[in-house]
gemmi code that builds the backbone of each chain (N, CA, C; Angstrom):
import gemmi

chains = {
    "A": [
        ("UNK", (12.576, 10.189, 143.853), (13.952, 10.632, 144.121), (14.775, 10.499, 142.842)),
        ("UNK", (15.728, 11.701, 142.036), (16.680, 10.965, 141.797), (17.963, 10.252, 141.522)),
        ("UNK", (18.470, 10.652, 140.986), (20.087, 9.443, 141.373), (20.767, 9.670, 142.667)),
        ("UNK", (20.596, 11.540, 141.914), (21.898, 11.332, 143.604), (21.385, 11.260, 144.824)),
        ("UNK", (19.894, 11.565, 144.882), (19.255, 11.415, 146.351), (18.769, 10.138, 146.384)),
        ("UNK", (19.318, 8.880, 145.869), (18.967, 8.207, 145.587), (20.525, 7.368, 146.387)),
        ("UNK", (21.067, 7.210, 146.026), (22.785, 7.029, 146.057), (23.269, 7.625, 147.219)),
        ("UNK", (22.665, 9.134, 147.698), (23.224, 9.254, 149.289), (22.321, 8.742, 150.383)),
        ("UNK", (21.117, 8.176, 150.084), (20.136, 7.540, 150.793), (20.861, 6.243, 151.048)),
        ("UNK", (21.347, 5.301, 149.924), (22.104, 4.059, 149.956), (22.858, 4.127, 151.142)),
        ("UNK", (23.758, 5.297, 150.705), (24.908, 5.147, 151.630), (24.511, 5.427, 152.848)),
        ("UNK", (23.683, 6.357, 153.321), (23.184, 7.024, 154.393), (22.663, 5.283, 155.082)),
        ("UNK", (21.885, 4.070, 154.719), (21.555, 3.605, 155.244), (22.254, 2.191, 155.008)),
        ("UNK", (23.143, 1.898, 154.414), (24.447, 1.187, 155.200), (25.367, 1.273, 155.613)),
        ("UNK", (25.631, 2.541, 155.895), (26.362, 3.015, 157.049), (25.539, 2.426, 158.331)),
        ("UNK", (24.660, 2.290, 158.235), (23.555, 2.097, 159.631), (23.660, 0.429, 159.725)),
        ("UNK", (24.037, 0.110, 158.621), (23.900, -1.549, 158.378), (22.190, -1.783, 157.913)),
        ("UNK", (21.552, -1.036, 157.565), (19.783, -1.350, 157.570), (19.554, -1.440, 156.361)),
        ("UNK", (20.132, -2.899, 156.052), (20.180, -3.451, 154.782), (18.661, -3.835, 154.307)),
        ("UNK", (17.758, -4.181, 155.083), (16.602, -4.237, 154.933), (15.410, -2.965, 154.409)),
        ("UNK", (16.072, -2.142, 154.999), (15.554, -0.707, 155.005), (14.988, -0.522, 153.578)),
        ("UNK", (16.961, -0.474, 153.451), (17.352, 0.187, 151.558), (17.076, -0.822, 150.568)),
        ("UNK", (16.118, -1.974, 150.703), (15.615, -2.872, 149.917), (14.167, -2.686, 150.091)),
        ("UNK", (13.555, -2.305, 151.126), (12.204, -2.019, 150.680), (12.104, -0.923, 150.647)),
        ("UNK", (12.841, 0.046, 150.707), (12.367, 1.667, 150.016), (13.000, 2.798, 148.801)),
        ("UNK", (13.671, 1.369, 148.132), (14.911, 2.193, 147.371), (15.028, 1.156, 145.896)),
        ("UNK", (14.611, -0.147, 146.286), (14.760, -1.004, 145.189), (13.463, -1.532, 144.198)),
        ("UNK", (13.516, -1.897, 143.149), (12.457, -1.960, 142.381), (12.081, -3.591, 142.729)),
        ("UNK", (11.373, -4.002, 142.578), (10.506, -5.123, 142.250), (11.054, -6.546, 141.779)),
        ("UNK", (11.558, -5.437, 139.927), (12.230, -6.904, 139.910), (14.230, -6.223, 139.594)),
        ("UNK", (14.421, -5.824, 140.820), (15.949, -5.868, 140.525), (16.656, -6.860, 140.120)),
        ("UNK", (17.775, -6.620, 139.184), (18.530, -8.000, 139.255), (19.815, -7.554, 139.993)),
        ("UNK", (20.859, -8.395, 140.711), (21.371, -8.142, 141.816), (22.171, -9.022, 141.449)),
        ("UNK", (23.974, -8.606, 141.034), (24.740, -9.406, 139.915), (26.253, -9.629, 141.237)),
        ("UNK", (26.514, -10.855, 141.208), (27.643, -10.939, 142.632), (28.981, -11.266, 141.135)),
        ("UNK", (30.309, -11.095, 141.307), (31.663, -11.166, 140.477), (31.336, -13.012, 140.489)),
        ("UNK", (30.998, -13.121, 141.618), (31.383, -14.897, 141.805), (30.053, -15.569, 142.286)),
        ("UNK", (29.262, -16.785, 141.546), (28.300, -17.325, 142.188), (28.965, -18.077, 143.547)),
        ("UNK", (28.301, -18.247, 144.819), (28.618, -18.844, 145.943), (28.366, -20.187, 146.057)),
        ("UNK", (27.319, -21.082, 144.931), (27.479, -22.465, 145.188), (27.674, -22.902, 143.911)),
        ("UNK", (27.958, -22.374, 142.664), (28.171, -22.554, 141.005), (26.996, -22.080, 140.458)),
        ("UNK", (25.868, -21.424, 140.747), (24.556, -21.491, 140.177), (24.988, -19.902, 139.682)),
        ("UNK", (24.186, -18.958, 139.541), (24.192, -17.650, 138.515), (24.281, -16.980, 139.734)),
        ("UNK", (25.440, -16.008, 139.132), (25.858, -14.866, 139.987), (24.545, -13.542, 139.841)),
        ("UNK", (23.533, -14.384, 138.934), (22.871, -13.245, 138.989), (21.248, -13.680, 139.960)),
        ("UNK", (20.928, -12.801, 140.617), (19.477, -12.887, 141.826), (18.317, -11.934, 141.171)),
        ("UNK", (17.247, -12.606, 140.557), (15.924, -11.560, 140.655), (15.220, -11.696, 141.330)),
        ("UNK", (14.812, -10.347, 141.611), (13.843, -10.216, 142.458), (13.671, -9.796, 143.880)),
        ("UNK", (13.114, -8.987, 144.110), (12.988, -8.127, 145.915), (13.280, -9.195, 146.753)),
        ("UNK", (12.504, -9.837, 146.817), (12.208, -11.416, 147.756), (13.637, -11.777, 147.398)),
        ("UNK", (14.123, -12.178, 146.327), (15.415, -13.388, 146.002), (16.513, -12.266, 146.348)),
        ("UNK", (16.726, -11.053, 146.471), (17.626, -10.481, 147.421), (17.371, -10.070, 148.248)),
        ("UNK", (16.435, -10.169, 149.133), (15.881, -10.526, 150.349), (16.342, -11.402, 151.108)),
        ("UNK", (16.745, -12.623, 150.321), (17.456, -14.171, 150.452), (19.027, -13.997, 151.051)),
        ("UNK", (19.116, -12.668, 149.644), (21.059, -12.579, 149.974), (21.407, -11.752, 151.371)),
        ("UNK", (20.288, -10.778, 151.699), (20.362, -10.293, 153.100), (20.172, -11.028, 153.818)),
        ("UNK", (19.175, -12.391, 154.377), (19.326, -12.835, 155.206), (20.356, -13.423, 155.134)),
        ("UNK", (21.050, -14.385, 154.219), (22.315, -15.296, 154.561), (23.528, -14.131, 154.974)),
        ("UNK", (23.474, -12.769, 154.292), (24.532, -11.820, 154.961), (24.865, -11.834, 156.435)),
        ("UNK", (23.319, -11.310, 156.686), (23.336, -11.092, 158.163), (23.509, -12.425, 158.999)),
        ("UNK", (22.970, -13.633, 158.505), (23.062, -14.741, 159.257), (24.552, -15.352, 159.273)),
        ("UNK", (25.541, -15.386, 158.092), (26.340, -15.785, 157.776), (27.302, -14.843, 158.542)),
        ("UNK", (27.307, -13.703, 158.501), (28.869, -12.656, 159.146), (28.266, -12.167, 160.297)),
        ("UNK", (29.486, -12.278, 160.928), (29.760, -11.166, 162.286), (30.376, -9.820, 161.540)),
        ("UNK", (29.776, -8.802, 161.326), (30.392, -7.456, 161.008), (31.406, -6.567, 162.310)),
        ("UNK", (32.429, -6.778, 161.628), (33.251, -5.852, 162.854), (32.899, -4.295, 162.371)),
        ("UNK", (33.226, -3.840, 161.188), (33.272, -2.394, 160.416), (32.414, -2.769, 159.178)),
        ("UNK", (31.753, -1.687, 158.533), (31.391, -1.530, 157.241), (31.241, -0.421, 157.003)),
        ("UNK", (32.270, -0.204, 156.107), (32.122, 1.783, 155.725), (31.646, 1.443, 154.281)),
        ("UNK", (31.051, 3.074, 153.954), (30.739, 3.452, 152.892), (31.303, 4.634, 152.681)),
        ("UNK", (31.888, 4.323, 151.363), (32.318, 5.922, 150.680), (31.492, 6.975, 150.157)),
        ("UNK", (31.063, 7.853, 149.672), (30.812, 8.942, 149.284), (29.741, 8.258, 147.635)),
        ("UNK", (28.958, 9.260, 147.631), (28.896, 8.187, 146.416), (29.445, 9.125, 144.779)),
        ("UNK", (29.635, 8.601, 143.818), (30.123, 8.566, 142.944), (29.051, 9.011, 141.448)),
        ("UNK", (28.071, 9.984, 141.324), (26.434, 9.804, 140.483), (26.907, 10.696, 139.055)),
        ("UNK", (26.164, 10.038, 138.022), (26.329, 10.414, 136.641), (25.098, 10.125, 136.179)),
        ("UNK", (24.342, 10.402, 135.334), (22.687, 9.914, 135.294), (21.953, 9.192, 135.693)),
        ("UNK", (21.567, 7.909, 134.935), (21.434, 6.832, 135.817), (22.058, 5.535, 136.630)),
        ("UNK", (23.723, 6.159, 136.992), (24.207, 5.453, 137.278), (24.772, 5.942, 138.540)),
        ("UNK", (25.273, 5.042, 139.862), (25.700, 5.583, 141.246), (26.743, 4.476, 141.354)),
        ("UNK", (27.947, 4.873, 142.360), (29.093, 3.673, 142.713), (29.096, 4.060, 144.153)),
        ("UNK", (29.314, 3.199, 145.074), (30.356, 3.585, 146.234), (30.570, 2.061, 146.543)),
        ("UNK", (31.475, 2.714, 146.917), (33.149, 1.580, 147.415), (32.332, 1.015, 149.042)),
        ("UNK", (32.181, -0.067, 148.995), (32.375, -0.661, 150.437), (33.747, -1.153, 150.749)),
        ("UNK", (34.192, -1.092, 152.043), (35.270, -1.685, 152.806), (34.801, -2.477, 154.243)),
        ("UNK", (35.197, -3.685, 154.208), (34.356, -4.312, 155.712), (35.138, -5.225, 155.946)),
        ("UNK", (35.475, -5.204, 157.475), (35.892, -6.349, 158.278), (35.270, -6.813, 158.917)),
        ("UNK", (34.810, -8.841, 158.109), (33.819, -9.325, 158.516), (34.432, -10.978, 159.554)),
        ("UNK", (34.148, -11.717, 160.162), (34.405, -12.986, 160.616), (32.832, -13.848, 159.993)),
        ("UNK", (33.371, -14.592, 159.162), (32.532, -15.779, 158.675), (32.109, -16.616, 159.859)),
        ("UNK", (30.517, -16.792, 160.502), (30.591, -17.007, 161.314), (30.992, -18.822, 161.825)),
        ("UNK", (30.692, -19.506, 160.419), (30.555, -21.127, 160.234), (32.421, -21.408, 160.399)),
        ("UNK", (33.411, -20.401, 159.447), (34.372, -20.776, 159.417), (35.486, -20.404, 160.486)),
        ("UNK", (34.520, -19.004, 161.190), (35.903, -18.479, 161.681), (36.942, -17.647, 161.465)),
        ("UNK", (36.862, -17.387, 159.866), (37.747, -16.765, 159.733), (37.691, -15.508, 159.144)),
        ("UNK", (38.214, -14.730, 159.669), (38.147, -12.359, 159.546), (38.665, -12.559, 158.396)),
        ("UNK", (38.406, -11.485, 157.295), (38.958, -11.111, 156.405), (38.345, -9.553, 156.171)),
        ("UNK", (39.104, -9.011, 155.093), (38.512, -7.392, 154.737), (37.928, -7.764, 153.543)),
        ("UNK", (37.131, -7.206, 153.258), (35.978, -6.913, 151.846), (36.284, -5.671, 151.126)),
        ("UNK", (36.700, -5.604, 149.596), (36.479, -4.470, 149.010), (36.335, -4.549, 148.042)),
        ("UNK", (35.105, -3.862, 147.779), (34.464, -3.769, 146.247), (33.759, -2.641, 146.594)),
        ("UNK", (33.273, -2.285, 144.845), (32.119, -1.304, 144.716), (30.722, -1.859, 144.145)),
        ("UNK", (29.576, -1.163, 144.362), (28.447, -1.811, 143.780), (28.259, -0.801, 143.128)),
        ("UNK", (28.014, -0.727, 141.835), (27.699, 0.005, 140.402), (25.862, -0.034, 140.268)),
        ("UNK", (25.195, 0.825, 140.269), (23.848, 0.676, 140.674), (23.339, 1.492, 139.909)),
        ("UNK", (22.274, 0.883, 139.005), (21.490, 1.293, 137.882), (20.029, 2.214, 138.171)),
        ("UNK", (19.515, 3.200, 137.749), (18.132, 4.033, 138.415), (17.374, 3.873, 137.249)),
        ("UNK", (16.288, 3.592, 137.063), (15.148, 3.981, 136.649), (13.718, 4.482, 137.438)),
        ("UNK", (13.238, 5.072, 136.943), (11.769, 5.772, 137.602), (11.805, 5.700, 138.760)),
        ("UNK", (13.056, 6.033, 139.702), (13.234, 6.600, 141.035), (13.237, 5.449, 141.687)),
        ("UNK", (14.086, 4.005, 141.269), (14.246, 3.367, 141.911), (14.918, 2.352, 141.355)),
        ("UNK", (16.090, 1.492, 142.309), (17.112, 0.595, 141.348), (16.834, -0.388, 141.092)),
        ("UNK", (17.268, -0.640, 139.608), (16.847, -1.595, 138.841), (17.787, -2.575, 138.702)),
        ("UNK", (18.937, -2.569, 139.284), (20.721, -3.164, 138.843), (21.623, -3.361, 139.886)),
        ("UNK", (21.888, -3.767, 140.407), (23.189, -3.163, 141.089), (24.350, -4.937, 140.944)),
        ("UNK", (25.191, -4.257, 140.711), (26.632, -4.906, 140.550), (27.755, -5.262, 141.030)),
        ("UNK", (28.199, -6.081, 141.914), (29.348, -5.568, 143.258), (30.668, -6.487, 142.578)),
        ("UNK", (31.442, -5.502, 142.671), (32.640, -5.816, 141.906), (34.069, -5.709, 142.812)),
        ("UNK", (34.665, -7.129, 142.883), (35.519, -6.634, 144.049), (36.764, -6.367, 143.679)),
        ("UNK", (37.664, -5.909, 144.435), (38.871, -5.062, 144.359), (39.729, -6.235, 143.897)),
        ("UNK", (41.013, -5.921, 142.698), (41.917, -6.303, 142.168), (43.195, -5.839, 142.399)),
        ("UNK", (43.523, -6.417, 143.196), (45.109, -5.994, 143.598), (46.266, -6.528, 142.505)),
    ],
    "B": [
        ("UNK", (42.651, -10.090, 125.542), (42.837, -9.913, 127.421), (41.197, -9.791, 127.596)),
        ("UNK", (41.309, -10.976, 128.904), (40.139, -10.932, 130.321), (39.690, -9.598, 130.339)),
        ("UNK", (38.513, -9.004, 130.987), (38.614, -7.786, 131.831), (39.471, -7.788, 132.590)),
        ("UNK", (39.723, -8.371, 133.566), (40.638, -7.815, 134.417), (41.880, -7.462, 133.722)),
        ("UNK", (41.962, -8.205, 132.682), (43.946, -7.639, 132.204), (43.712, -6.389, 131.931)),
        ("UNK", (42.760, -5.789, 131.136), (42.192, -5.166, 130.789), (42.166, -3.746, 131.679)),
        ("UNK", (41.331, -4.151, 132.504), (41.329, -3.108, 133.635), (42.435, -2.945, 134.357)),
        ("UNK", (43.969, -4.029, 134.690), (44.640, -3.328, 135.451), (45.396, -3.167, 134.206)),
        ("UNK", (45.630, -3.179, 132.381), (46.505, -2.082, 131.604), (46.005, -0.885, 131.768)),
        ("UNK", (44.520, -0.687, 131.707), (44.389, 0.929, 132.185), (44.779, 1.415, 133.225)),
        ("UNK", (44.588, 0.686, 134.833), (45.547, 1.581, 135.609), (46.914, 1.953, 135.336)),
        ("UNK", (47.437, 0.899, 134.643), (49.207, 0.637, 134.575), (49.138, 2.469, 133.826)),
        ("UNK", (48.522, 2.345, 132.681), (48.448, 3.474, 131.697), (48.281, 5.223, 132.301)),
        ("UNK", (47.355, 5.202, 132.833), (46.393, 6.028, 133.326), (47.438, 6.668, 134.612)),
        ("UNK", (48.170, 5.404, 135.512), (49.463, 6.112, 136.054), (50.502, 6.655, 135.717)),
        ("UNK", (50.398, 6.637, 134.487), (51.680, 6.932, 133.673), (51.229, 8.029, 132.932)),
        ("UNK", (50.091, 7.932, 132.663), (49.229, 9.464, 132.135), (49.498, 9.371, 130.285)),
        ("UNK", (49.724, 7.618, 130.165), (49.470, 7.437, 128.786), (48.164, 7.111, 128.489)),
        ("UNK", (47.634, 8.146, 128.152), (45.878, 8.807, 127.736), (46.162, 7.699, 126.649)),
        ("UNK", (46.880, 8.359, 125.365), (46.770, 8.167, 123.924), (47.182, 6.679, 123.336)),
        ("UNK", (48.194, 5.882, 124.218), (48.177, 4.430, 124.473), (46.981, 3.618, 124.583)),
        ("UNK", (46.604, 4.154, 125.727), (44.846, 3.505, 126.517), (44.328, 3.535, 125.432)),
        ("UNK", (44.045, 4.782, 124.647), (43.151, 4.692, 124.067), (43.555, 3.625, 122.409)),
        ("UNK", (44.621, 3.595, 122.168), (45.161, 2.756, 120.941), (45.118, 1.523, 121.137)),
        ("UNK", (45.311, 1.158, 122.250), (45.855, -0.197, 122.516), (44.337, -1.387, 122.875)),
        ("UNK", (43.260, -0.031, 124.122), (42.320, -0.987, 124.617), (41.089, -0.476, 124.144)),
        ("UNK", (40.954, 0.566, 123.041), (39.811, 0.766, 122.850), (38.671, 0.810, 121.963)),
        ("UNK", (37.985, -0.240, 122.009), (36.728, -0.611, 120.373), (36.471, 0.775, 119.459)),
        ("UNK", (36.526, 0.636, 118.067), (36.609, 1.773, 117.187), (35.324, 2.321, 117.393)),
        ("UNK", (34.602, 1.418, 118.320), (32.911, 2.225, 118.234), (32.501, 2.517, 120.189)),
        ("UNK", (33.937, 2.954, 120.213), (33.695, 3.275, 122.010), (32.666, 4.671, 122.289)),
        ("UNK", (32.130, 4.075, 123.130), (30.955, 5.411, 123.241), (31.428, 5.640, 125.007)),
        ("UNK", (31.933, 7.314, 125.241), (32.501, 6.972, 126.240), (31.603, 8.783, 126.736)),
        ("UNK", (31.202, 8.781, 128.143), (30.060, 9.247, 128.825), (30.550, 10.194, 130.105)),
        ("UNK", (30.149, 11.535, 129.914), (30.824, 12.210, 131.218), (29.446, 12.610, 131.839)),
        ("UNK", (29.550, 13.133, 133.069), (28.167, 13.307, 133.845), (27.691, 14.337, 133.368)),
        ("UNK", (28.112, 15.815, 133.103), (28.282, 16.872, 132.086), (28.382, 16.951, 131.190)),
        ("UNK", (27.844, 17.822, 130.346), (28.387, 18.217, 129.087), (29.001, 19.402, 129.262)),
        ("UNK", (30.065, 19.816, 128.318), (30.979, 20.902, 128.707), (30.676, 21.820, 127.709)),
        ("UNK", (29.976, 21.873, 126.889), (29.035, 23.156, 125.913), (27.915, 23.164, 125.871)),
        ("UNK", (26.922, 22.348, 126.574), (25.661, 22.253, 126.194), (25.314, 21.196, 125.553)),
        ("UNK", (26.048, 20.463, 125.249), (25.339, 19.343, 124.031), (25.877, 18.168, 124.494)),
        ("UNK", (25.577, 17.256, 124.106), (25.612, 15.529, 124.134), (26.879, 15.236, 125.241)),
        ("UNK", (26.465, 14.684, 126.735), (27.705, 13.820, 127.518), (28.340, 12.944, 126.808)),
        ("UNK", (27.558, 12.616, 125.471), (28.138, 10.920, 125.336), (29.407, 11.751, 124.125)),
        ("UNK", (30.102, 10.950, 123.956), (30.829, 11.019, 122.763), (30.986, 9.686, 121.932)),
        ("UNK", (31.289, 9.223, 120.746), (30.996, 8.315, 119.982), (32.217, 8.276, 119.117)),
        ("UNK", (33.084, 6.829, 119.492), (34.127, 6.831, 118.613), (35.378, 6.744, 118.624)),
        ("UNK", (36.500, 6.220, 118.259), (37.396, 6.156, 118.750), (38.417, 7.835, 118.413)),
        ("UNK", (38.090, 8.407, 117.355), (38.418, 9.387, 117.092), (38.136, 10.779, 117.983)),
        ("UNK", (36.684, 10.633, 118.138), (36.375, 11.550, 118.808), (37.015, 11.758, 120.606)),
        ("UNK", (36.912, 10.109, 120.753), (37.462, 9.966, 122.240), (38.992, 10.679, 122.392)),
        ("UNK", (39.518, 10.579, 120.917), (41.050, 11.466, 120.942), (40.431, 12.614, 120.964)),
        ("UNK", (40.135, 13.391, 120.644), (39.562, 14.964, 120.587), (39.367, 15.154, 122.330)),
        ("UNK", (38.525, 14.314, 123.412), (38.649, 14.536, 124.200), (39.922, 14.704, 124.850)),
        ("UNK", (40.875, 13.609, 124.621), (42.294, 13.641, 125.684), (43.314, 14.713, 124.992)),
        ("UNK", (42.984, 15.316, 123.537), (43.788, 16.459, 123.230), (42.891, 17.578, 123.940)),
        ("UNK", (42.008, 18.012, 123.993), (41.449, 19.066, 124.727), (42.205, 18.464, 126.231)),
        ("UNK", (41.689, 17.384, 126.870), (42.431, 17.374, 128.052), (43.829, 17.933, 128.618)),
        ("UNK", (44.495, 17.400, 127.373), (46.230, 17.290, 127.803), (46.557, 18.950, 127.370)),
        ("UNK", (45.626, 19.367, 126.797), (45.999, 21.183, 126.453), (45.269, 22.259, 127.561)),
        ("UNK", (44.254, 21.746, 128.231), (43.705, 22.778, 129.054), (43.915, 22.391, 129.963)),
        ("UNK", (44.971, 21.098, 130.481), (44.869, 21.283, 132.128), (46.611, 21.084, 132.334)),
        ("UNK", (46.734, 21.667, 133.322), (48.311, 21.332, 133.907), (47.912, 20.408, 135.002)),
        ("UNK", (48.609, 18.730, 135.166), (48.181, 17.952, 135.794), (49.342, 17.647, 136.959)),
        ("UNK", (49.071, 18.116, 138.245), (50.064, 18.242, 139.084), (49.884, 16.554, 139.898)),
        ("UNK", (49.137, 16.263, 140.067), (49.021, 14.866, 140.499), (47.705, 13.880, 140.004)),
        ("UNK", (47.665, 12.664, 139.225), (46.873, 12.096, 138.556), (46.909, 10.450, 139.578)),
        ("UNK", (46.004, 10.167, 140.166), (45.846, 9.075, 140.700), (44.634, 8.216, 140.662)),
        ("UNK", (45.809, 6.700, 140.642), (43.990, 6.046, 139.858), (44.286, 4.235, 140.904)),
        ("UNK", (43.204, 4.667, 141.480), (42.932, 3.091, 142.534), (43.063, 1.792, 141.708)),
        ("UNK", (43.352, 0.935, 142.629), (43.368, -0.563, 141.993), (41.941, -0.682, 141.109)),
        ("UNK", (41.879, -1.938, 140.083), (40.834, -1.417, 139.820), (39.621, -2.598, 140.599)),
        ("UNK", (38.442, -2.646, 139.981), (37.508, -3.287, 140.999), (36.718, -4.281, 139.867)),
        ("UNK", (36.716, -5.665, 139.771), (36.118, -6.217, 138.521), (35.154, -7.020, 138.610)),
        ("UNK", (34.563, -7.212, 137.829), (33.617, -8.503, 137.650), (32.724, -8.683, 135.956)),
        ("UNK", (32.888, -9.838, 135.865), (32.441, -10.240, 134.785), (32.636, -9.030, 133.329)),
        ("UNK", (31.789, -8.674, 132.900), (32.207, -7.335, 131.319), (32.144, -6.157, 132.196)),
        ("UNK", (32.501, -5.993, 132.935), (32.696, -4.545, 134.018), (33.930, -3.970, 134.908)),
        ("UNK", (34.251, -3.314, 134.886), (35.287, -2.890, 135.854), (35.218, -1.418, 136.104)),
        ("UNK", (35.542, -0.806, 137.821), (35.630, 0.248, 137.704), (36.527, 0.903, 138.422)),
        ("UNK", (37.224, 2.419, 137.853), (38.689, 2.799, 138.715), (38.320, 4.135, 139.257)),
        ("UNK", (39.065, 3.986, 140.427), (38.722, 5.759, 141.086), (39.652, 6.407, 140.698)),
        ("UNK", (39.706, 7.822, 140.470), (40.683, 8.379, 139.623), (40.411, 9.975, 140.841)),
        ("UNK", (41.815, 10.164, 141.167), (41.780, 11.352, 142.419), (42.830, 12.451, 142.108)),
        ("UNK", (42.772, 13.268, 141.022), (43.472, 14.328, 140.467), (43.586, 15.616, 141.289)),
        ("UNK", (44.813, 16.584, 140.789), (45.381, 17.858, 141.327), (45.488, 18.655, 140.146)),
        ("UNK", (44.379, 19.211, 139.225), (44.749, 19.931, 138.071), (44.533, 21.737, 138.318)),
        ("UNK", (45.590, 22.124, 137.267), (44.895, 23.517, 136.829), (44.893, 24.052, 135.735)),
        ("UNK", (43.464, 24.146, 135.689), (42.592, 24.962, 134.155), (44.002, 25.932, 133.836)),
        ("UNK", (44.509, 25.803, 132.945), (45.420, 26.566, 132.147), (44.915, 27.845, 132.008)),
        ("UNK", (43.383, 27.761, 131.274), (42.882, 29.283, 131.295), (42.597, 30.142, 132.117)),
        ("UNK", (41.870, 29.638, 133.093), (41.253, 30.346, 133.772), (42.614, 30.424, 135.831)),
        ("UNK", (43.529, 29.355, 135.627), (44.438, 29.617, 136.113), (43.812, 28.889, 137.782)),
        ("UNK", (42.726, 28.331, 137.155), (41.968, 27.671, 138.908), (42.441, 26.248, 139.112)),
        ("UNK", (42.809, 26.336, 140.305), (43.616, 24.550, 140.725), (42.382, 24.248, 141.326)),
        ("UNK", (42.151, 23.119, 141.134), (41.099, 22.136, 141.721), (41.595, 20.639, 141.936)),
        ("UNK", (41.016, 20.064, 142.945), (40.777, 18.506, 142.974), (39.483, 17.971, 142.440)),
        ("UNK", (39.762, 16.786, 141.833), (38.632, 15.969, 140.759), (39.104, 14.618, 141.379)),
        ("UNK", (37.887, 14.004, 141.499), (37.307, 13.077, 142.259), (36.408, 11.923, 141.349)),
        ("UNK", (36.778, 11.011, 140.869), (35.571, 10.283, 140.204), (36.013, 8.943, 139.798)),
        ("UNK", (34.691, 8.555, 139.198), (35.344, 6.642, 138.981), (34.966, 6.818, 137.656)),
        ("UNK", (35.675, 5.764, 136.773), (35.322, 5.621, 135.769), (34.982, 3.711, 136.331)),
        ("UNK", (33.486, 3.717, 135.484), (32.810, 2.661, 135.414), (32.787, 2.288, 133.618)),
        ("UNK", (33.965, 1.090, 133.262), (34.117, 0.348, 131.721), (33.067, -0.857, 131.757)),
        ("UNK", (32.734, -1.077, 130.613), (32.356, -2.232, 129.966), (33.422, -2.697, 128.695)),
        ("UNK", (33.598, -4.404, 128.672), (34.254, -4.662, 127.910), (33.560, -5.691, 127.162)),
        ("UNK", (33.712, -5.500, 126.162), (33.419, -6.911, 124.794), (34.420, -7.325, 124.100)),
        ("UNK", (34.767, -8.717, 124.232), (35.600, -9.683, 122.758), (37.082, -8.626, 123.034)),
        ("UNK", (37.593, -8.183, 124.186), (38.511, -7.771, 124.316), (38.980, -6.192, 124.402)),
        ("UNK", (38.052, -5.364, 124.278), (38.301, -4.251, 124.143), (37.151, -3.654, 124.570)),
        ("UNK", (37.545, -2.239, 125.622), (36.449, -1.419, 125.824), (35.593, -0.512, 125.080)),
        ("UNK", (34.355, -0.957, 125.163), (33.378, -0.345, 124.119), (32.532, 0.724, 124.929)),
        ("UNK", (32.563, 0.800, 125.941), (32.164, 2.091, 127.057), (32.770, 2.159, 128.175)),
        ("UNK", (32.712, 3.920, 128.562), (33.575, 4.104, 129.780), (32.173, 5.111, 130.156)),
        ("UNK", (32.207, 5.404, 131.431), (31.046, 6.680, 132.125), (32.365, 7.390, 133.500)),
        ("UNK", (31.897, 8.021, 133.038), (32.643, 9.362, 134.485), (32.018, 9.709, 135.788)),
        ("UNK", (31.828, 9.102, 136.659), (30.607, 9.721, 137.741), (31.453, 10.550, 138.747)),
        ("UNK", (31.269, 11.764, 138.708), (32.386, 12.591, 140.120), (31.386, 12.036, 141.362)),
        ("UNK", (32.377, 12.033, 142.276), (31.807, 12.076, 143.505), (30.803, 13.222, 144.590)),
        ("UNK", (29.864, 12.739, 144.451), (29.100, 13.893, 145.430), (29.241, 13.510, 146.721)),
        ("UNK", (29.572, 15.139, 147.859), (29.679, 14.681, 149.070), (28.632, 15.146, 149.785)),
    ],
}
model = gemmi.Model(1)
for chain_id, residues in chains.items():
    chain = gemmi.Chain(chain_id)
    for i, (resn, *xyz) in enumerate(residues, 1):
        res = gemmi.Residue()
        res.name, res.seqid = resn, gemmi.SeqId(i, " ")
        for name, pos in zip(("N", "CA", "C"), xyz):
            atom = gemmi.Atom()
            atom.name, atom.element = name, gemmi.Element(name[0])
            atom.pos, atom.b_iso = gemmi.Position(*pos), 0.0
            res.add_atom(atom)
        chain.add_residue(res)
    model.add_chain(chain)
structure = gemmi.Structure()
structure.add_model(model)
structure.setup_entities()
């Protein structure tokens, strides 16, 4: 596949929420998988299928998803964006908030090698 | 300036449709800045702080810009990226269109040293 059928596949399958899906049929091996903020001080950055494998399960285990849209995507060679927006409830704390960022997502040899989630600055 | 200062002087700019500021104020003399197209056939990339002016004078002469809009921006670590949702018309050819796209920056030691253009595919 590539970029842009690559990038509307993304979106096509978290819109569905089948975050699992678009990690074993879309991502490379050894992706690295870069968050704005580490979650316990350790590196905002994750390698590896398996080690974001890790960040999907604590997703799904961690939030109640009310909404998760995806925008349109955004493709220039090897590069794709779309904007997520989500209203999630943390399930440990309790507490709803909205999510917005974009993930900036890198292609090589028909499959991503990068992706980047960068959240919104008001 | 942080990225983020960074990224929200370009929105501040970019709403104001000071092209030639942006480019004086935030941009490395060796900016290599990337459209998804090429608009003659030859090289997307352009190289330079000079040349990057050659782009925004071709810009500011071939388009009449009836509405220029540019989203908060979205950051993390040497990255940031802005959606930019325009109302122009080609002067020459006299065609109004909407343009749709993000610009995805990288920043170093204070100043942006790449920008990429990705339009949106729907």
């Amino acid at each position: 596949m590539n970029t842009e059928e690559i990038a509307k596949k993304v979106v096509e399958l978290v819109r569905k929420q089948a975050w699992y899906e678009a990690l074993d049929t879309l991502y490379d091996d050894n992706i690295v998988s870069v968050e704005a903020f580490s979650m316990s001080g350790g590196s905002p950055e994750t390698r590896g299928k398996e080690a974001v494998r890790g960040k999907i399960d604590w997703w799904v285990n961690a939030m109640e998803i009310h909404s998760f849209d995806a925008s349109d995507p955004f493709v220039g060679h090897d590069r794709f964006v779309v904007q997520y927006d989500a209203d999630v409830t943390d399930k440990n704390s309790k507490q709803r908030r909205k999510l917005s960022e974009v993930g900036v997502y890198t292609v090589k040899d028909g499959k991503i090698i990068r992706e980047e989630f960068l959240p919104r600055v008001d």
